[in-house]
C-alpha positions as CSV (number, residue, x, y, z in Angstrom):
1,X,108.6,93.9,85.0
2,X,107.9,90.3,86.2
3,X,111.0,89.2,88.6
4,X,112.7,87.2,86.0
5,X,116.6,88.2,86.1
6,X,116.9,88.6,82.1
7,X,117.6,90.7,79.2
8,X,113.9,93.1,80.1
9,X,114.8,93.4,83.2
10,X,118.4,95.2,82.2
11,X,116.4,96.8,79.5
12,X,113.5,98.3,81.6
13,X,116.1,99.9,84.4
14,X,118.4,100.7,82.0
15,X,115.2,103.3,80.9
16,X,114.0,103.9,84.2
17,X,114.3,106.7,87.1
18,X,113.3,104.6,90.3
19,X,113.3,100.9,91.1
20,X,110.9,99.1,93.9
21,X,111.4,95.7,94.3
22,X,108.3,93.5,96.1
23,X,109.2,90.2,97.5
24,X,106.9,87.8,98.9
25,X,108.7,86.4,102.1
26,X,108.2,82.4,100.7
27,X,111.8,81.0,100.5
28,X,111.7,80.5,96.3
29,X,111.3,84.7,96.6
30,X,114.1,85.3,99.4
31,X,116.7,83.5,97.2
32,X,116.4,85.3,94.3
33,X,116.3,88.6,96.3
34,X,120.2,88.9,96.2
35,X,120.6,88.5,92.4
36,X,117.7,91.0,91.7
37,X,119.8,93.7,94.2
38,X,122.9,92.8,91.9
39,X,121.1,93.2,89.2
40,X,119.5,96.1,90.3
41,X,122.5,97.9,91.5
42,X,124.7,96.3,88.4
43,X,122.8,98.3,85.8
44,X,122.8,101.2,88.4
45,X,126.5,101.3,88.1
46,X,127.2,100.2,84.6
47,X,124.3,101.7,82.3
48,X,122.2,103.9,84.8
49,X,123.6,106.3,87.2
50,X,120.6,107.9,87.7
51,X,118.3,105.0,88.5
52,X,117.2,105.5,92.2
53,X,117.0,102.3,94.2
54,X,113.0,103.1,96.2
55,X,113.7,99.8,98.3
56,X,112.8,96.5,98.9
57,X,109.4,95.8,99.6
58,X,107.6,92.7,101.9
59,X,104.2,91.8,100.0
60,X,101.9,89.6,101.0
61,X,103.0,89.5,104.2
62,X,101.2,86.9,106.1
63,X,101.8,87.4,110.0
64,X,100.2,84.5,110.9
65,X,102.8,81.9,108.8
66,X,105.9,81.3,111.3
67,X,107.9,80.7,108.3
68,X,107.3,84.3,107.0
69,X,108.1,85.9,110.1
70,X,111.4,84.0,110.4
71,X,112.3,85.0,106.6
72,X,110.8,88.7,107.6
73,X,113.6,88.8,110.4
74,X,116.2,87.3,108.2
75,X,115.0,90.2,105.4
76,X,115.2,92.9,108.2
77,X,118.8,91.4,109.7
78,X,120.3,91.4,106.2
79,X,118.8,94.6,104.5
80,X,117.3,97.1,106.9
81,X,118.7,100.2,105.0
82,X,117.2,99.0,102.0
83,X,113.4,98.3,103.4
84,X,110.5,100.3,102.6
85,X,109.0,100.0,106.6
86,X,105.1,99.6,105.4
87,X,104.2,95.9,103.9
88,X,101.4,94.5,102.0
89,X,100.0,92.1,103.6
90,X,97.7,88.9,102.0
91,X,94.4,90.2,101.6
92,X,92.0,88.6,99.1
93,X,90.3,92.0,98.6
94,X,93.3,93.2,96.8
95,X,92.6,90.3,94.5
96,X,88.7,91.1,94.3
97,X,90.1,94.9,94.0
98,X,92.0,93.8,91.0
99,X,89.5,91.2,89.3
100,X,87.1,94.6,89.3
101,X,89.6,97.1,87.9
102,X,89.2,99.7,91.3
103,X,91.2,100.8,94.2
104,X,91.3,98.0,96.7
105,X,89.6,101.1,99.4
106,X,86.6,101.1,97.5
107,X,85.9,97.5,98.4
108,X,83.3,97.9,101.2
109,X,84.8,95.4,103.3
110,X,87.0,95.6,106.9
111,X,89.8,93.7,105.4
112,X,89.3,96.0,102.6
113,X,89.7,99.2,104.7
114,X,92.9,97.7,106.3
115,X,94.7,96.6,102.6
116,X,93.5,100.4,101.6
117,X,95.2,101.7,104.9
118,X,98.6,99.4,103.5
119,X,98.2,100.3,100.2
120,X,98.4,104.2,100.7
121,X,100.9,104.0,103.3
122,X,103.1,102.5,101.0
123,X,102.4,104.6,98.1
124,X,103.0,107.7,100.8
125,X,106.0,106.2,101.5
126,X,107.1,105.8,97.6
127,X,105.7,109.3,96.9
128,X,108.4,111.1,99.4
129,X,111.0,109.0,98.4
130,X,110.3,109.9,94.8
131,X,109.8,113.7,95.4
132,X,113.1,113.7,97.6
133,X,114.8,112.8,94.0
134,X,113.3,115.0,92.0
């Protein structure tokens, strides 16, 4: 669902089996990280004991913006355990990927390949932590 805390939200992990939760690293997206964990972990508890918590995580990661790093290493210093270890970083062929309805690795571009490389790491990454549930 979109990352508004809300009625949906409770709705769609009340129905679901696993939870990832994305955050950009810009500060409005690193305050509202610890209300969507409560939430997260709230209907967990209360409505959903078998929702599986995948992990948080960083996307579009940009390494070259000091203030992301900083709130990287914040992320990192307060939720380590939770962290999916690949990231997404800010690519505009995911965009371009998106806008043409394909896989961003079918872009023939370099910054393609490398967003591809991201993109199935992460999905590896969600794949075994799905299969280790099921």
């Amino acid at each position: 669902t979109a990352p508004t805390l809300g009625l949906r939200m409770v709705a769609a992990l009340t129905a679901a089996n696993f939870a990832l939760c994305p955050v950009e690293l810009e500060s409005y997206s690193m305050q509202g990280l610890t209300k969507m964990l409560q939430t997260i972990f709230g209907v967990q508890k209360r409505y959903n004991a078998g929702l599986t918590f995948l992990g948080i995580l960083a996307n579009r990661f940009n390494s070259n913006s000091a203030s992301q790093k900083a709130n990287m290493t914040e992320l990192l210093a307060s939720y380590a355990h939770l962290m999916i270890t690949a990231k997404i970083g800010n690519r505009s062929s995911i965009s371009d990927a998106l806008g043409q309805g394909i896989p961003v690795w079918e872009i023939p571009k370099t910054a393609a390949r490398e967003a591809g490389k991201e993109m199935k790491e992460v999905l590896t990454q969600v794949f075994d932590k799905t299969e280790a549930r099921a």
